[in-house]
C-alpha positions as CSV (number, residue, x, y, z in Angstrom):
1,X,0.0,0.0,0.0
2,X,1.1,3.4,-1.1
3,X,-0.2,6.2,1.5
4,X,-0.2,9.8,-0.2
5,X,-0.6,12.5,2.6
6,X,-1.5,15.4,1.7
7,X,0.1,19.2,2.4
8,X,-0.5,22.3,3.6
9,X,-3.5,22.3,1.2
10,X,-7.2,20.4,0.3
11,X,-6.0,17.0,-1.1
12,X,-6.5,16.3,-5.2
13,X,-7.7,12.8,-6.4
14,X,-5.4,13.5,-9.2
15,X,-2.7,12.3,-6.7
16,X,-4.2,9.3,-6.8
17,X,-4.0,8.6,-10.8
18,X,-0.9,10.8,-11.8
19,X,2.8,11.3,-10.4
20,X,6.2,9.7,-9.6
21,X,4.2,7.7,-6.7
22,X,1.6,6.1,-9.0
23,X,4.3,5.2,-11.6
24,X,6.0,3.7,-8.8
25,X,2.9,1.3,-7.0
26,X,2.3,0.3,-11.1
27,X,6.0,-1.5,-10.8
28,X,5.3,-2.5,-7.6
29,X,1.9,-3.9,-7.9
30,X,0.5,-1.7,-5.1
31,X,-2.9,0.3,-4.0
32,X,-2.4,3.9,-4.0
33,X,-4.2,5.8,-1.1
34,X,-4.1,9.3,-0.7
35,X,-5.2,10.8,2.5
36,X,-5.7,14.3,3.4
37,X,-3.8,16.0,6.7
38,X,-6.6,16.3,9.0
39,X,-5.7,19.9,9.3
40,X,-6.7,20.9,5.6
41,X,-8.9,21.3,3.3
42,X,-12.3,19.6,3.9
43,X,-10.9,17.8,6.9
44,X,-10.1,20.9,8.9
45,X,-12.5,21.8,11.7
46,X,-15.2,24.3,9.4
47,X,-15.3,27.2,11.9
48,X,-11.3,27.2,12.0
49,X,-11.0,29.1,15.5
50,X,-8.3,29.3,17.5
51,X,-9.6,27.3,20.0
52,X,-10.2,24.4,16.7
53,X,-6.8,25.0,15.8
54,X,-5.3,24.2,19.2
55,X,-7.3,20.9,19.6
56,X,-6.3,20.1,16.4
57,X,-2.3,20.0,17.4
58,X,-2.6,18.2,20.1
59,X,-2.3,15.3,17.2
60,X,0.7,16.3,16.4
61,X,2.5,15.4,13.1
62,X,6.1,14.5,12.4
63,X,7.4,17.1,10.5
64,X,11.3,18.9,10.8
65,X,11.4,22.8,11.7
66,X,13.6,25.3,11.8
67,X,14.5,29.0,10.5
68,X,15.6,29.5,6.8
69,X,17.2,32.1,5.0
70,X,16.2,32.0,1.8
71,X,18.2,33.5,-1.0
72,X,16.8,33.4,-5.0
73,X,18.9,31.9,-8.0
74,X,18.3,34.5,-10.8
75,X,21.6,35.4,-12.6
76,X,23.6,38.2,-11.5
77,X,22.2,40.0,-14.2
78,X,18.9,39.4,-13.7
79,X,19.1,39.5,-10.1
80,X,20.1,43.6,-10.7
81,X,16.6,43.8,-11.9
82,X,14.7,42.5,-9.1
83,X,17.0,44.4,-6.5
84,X,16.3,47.5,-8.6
85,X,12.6,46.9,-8.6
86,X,12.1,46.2,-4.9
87,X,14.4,49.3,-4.1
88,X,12.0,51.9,-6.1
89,X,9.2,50.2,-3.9
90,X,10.7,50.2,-0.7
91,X,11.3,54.3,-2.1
92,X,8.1,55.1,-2.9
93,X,7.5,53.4,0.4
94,X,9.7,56.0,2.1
95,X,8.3,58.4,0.0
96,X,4.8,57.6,1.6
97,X,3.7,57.6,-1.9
98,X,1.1,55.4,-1.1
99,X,-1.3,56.6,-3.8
100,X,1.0,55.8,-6.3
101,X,1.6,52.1,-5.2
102,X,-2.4,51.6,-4.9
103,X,-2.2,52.6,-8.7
104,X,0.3,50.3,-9.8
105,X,-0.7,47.5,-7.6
106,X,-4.0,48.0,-6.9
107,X,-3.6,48.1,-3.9
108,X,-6.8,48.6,-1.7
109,X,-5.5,50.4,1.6
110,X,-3.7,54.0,1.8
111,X,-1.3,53.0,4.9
112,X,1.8,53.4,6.4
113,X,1.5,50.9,9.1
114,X,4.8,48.6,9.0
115,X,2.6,45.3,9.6
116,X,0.7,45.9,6.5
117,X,3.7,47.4,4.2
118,X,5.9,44.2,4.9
119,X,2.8,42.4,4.2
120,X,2.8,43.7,0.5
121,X,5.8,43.4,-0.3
122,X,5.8,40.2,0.9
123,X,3.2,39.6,-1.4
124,X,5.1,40.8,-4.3
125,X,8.0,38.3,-2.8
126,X,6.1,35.5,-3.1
127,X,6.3,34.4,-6.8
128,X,10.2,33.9,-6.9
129,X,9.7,32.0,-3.3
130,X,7.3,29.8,-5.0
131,X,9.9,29.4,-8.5
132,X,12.5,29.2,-6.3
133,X,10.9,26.1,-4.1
134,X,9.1,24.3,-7.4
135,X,11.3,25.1,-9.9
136,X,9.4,22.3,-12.0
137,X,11.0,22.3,-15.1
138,X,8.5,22.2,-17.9
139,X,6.0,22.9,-15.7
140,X,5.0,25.6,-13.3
141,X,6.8,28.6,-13.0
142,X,10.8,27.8,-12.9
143,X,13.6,30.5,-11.7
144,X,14.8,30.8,-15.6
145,X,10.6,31.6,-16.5
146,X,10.4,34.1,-14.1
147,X,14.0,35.9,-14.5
148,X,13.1,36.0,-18.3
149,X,9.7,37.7,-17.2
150,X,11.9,40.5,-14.7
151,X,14.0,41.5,-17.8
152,X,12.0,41.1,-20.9
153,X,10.9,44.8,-21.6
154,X,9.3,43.7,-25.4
155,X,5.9,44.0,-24.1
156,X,6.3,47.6,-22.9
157,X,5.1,47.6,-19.4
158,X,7.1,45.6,-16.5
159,X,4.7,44.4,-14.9
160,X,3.4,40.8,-14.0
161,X,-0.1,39.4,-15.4
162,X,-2.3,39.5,-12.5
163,X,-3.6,35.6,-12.1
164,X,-6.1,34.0,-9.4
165,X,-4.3,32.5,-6.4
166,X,-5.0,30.8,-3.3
167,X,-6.0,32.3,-0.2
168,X,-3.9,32.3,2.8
169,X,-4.3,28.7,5.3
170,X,-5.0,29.4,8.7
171,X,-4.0,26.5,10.1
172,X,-0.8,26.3,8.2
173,X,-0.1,30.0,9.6
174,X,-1.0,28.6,13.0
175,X,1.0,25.6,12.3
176,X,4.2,27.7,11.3
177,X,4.1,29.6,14.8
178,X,3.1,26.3,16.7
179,X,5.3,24.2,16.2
180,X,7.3,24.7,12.9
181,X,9.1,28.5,12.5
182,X,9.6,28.4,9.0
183,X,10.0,32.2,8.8
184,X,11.7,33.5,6.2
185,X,13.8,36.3,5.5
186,X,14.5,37.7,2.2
187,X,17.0,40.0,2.3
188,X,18.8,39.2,-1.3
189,X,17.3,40.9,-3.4
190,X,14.0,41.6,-2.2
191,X,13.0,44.4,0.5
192,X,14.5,45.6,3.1
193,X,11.0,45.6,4.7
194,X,11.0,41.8,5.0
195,X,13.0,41.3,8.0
196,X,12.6,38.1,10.6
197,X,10.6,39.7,13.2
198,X,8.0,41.2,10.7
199,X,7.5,37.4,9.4
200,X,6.8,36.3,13.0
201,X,4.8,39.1,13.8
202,X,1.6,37.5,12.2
203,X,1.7,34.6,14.9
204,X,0.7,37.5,17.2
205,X,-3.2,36.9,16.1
206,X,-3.0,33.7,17.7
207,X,-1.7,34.9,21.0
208,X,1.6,34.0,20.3
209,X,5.0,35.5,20.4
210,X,8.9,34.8,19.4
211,X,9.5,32.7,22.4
212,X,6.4,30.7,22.3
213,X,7.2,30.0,18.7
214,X,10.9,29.0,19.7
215,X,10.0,26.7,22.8
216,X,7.4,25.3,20.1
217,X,10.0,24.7,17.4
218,X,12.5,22.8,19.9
219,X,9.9,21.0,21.6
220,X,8.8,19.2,18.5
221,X,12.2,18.5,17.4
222,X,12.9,16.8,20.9
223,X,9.7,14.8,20.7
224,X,10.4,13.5,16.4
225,X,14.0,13.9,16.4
226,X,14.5,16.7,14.1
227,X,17.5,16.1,11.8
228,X,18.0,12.7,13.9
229,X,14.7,10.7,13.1
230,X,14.2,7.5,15.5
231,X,12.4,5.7,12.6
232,X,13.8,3.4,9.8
233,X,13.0,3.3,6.2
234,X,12.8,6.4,5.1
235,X,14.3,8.2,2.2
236,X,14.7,12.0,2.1
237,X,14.6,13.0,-1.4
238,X,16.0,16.6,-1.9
239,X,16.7,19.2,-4.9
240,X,19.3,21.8,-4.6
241,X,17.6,24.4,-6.0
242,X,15.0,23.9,-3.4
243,X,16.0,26.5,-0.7
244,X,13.8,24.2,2.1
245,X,16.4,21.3,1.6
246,X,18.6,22.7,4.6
247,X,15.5,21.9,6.6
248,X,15.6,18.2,5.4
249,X,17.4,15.3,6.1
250,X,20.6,16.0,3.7
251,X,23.3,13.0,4.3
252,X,22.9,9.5,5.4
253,X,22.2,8.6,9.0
254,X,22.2,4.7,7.9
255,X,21.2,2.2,5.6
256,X,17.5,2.6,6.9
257,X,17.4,6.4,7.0
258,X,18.9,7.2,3.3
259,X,19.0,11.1,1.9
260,X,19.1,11.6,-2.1
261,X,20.0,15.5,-3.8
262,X,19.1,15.9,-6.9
263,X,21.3,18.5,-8.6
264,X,19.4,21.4,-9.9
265,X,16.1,20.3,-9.1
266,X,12.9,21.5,-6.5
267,X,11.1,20.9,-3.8
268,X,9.1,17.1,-4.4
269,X,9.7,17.4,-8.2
270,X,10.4,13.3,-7.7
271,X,6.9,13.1,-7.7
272,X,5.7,14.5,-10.6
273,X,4.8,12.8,-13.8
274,X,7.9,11.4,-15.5
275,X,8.7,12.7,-19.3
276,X,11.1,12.4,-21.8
277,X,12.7,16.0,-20.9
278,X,13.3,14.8,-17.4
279,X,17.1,15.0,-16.2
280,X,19.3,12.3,-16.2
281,X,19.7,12.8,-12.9
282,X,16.0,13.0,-11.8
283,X,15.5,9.9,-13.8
284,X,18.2,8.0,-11.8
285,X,17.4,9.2,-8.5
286,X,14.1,7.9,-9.0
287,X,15.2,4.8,-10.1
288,X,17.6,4.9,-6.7
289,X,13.9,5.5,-4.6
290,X,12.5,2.6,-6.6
291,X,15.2,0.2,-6.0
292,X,15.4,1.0,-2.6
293,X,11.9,0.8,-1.6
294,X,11.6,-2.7,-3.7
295,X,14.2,-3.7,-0.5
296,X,12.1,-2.9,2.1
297,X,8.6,-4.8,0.0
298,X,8.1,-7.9,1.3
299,X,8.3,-10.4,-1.9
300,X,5.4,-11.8,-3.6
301,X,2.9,-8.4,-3.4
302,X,1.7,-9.6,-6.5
303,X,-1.7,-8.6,-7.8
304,X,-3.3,-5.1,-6.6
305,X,-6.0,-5.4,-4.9
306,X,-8.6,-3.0,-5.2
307,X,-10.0,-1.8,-2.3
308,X,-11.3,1.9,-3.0
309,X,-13.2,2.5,-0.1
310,X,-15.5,-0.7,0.0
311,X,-14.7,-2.5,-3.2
312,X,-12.3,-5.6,-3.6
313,X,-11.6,-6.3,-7.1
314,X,-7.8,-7.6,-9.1
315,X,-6.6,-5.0,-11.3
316,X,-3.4,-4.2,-13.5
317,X,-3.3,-0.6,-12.6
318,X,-2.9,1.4,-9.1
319,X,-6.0,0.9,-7.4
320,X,-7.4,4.0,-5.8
321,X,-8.5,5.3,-2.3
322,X,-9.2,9.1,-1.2
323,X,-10.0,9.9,2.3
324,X,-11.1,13.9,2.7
325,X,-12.5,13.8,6.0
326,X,-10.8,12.4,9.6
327,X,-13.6,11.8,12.8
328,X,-11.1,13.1,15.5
């Protein structure tokens, strides 16, 4: 049995059917189940107080914390751009040329209030955090895509295409100044603005502060083991691009507890769908995870049994099970 847990976000069946995990159970003959994280999407408490939030964490999950500088890979070159254009904000910032930004932007506030400025530019931040952590080439948004994007002036205007996105998670905010950190400071090439204390000051809503979050951060390391896992057959899978790696497991504790970097690849982009554009070296790292995990499989798995929530039936191809909602 394959278990897929889902992130810091509502769980896709597409998990299920597509991905380096799937392509994976159809070698192995195994059923592929992919479970939410009880603290997302439709498995999260609907009212998502405070109150919700801290009886959810008293289940608490094995994940690694930590603090993180994070630092983008754009060329030199293209780097100059993005410092240049975070500089004229954090100007017309000093400026308190707030009507101008609200223009450009569209921003909907006039402010000066620091909270809500590092919030903004965080904001603008966030696409080269999130090419900088995927980096999937041939796929989303990679740190060549979006370098091209900051110095290609043939469309006349320098200015990104505005596109739907997500709201922000609660629980995962409340998760990050729980128990995790994972605050970020971005100060190469990005604003000045965005310093460590201003990303911790949001855990503030929840009634907490710095040292709550720090007696959080080492308590959960203490109880899963942080860098130094107690468990045993399990194989961190890293890219280098990835600036969350230094958070991972990056080197060998033993034969049990193996670590694989993949040069100049992202965050999870072993799971994705293989193509023929893949990397030689994505290609053999999987094949390293494949080979490894057929060690730890019992012999004679055999068929795949088919057991999607009720049924039982022998099939040829990954059988399929989604669970979206945890009675806790």
């Amino acid at each position: 049995v394959f278990l897929y847990i889902g992130g810091e976000s509502q769980v896709n069946y597409l998990n299920a059917l597509y991905g380096g995990q799937v392509e994976l159970a159809r070698k192995m003959g195994a059923m592929v189940v992919v479970s939410e994280h009880r603290l997302f999407g439709e498995s999260m408490n609907p009212e998502g107080t405070t109150d919700s939030l801290c009886l959810l964490f008293q289940f608490n999950i094995k994940y690694m914390s930590g603090f993180l500088e994070v630092e983008p890979s754009c060329r030199k070159a293209q780097k100059q751009f993005v410092s240049q254009a975070f500089a004229e904000v954090d100007n017309m910032i000093e400026r308190n040329e707030f009507h101008a930004l609200k223009e450009t932007f569209d921003w909907c506030i006039y402010t000066d209030n620091q909270d809500d400025l590092a919030s903004f530019v965080m904001n603008l931040a966030t696409p080269f955090i999130t090419a900088a952590t995927y980096n999937n080439e041939g796929r989303d948004s990679t740190v060549a895509e979006l370098c091209e994007v900051m110095t290609n002036s043939s469309q006349g205007n320098n200015m990104f295409l505005y596109n739907n996105h997500n709201s922000d998670l609660r629980a995962w905010l409340y998760q990050k100044c729980s128990q995790l950190g994972f605050c970020t400071t971005l100060d190469c090439p990005f604003s000045k603005l965005l310093t460590l204390d201003v990303n911790m000051r949001p855990c503030e809503v929840f009634g907490l502060n710095k040292e709550q979050l720090k007696a959080g951060i080492k308590e959960i390391n203490m109880e899963f083991g942080g860098k130094n896992p107690s468990a045993s057959r399990i194989i961190f899978v890293n890219g280098d691009v990835d600036p969350w790696h230094v958070l991972s497991v990056t080197h060998e504790i033993s034969p049990w507890l193996p670590s694989i970097m993949i040069p100049a690849s992202a965050h999870g982009v072993d799971l994705n769908p293989s193509n023929r554009n893949d990397p030689r070296v994505l290609t053999l790292a999987r094949r390293v995870v494949a080979t490894r995990g057929a060690r730890w499989t019992p012999r004679g798995a055999g068929d795949v049994v088919d057991r999607t929530c009720g049924g039982c039936a022998r099939k040829r191809t990954p059988c399929v099970c989604i669970v979206t909602r945890w009675d806790i």
